[in-house]
BAKE-212887 format. One record per residue (C-alpha): residue in one letter; x, y, z; residue number from 0. Coordinates in steps of 0.001 Angstrom, whole numbers, always signed. Layout:
N
A/X/Y/Z/NUM
...
//
This chain:
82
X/-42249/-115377/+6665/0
X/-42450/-112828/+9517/1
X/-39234/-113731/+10591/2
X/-37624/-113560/+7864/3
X/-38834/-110236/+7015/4
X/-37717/-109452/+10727/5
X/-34514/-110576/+9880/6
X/-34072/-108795/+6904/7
X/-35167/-105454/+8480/8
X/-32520/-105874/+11329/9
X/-29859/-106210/+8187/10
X/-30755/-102896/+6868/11
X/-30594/-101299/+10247/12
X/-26657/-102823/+10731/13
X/-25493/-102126/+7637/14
X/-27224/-98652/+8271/15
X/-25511/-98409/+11318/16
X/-22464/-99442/+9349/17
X/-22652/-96663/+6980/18
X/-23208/-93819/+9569/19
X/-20115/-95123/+11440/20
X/-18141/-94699/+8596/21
X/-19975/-91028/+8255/22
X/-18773/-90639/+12083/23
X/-22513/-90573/+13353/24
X/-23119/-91205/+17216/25
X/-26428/-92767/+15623/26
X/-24560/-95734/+14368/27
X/-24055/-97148/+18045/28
X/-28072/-96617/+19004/29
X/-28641/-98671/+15768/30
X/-26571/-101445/+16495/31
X/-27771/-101385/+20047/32
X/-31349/-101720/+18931/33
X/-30352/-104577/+16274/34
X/-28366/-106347/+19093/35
X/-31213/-106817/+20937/36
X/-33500/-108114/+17943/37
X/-30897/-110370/+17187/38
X/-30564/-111388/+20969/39
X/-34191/-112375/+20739/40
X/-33932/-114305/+17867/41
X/-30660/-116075/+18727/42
X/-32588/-117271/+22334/43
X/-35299/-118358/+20238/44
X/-33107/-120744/+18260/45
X/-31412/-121852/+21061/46
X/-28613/-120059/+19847/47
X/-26893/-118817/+22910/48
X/-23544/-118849/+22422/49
X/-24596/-116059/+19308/50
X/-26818/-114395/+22162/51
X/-24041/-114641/+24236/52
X/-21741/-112153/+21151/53
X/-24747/-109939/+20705/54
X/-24464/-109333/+24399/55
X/-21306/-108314/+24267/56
X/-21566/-106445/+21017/57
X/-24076/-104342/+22545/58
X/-21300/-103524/+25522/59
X/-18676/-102202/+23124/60
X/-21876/-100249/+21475/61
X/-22356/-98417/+24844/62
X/-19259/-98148/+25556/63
X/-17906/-96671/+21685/64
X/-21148/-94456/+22087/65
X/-19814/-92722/+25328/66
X/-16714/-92657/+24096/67
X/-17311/-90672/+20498/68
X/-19601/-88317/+22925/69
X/-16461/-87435/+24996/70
X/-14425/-87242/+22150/71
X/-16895/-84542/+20743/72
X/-17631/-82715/+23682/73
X/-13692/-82539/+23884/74
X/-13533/-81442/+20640/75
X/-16144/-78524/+21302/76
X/-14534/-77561/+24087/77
X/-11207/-76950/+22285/78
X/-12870/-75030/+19262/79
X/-13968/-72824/+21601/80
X/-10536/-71782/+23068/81
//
């Protein structure tokens, strides 16, 4: 039951995430990092580590769009104020 409802919860969060990217949030990418690593968990747990294994990676390109969207917008700044 737990688990399910942890399950569920880490849903919410992505899709979240998933709306806030399309709203061009930073915040999606720190939600989808946190859900990566629930999911990690639960994947290990099930012996699921080939799904642990794309989790892992998922939460590389989440780092790595995150650093990128805050260059983009501290480039962005930085021309406004020219």
């Amino acid at each position: 039951m737990i688990g399910q409802l942890v399950q569920a919860a880490l849903t919410i969060v992505s899709l979240t995430g998933t709306w806030l990217n399309c709203k061009q949030r930073n915040l999606c990418f720190v939600l989808w990092i946190a859900c990566n690593i629930g999911w990690i968990t639960i994947d290990i747990k099930a012996g699921s580590y080939s799904r642990a294994f794309l989790d892992a990676v998922q939460i590389a390109f989440n780092v790595y769009g995150l650093w990128m969207w805050r260059k983009n917008d501290k480039q962005r700044r930085l021309q406004s104020d020219v």
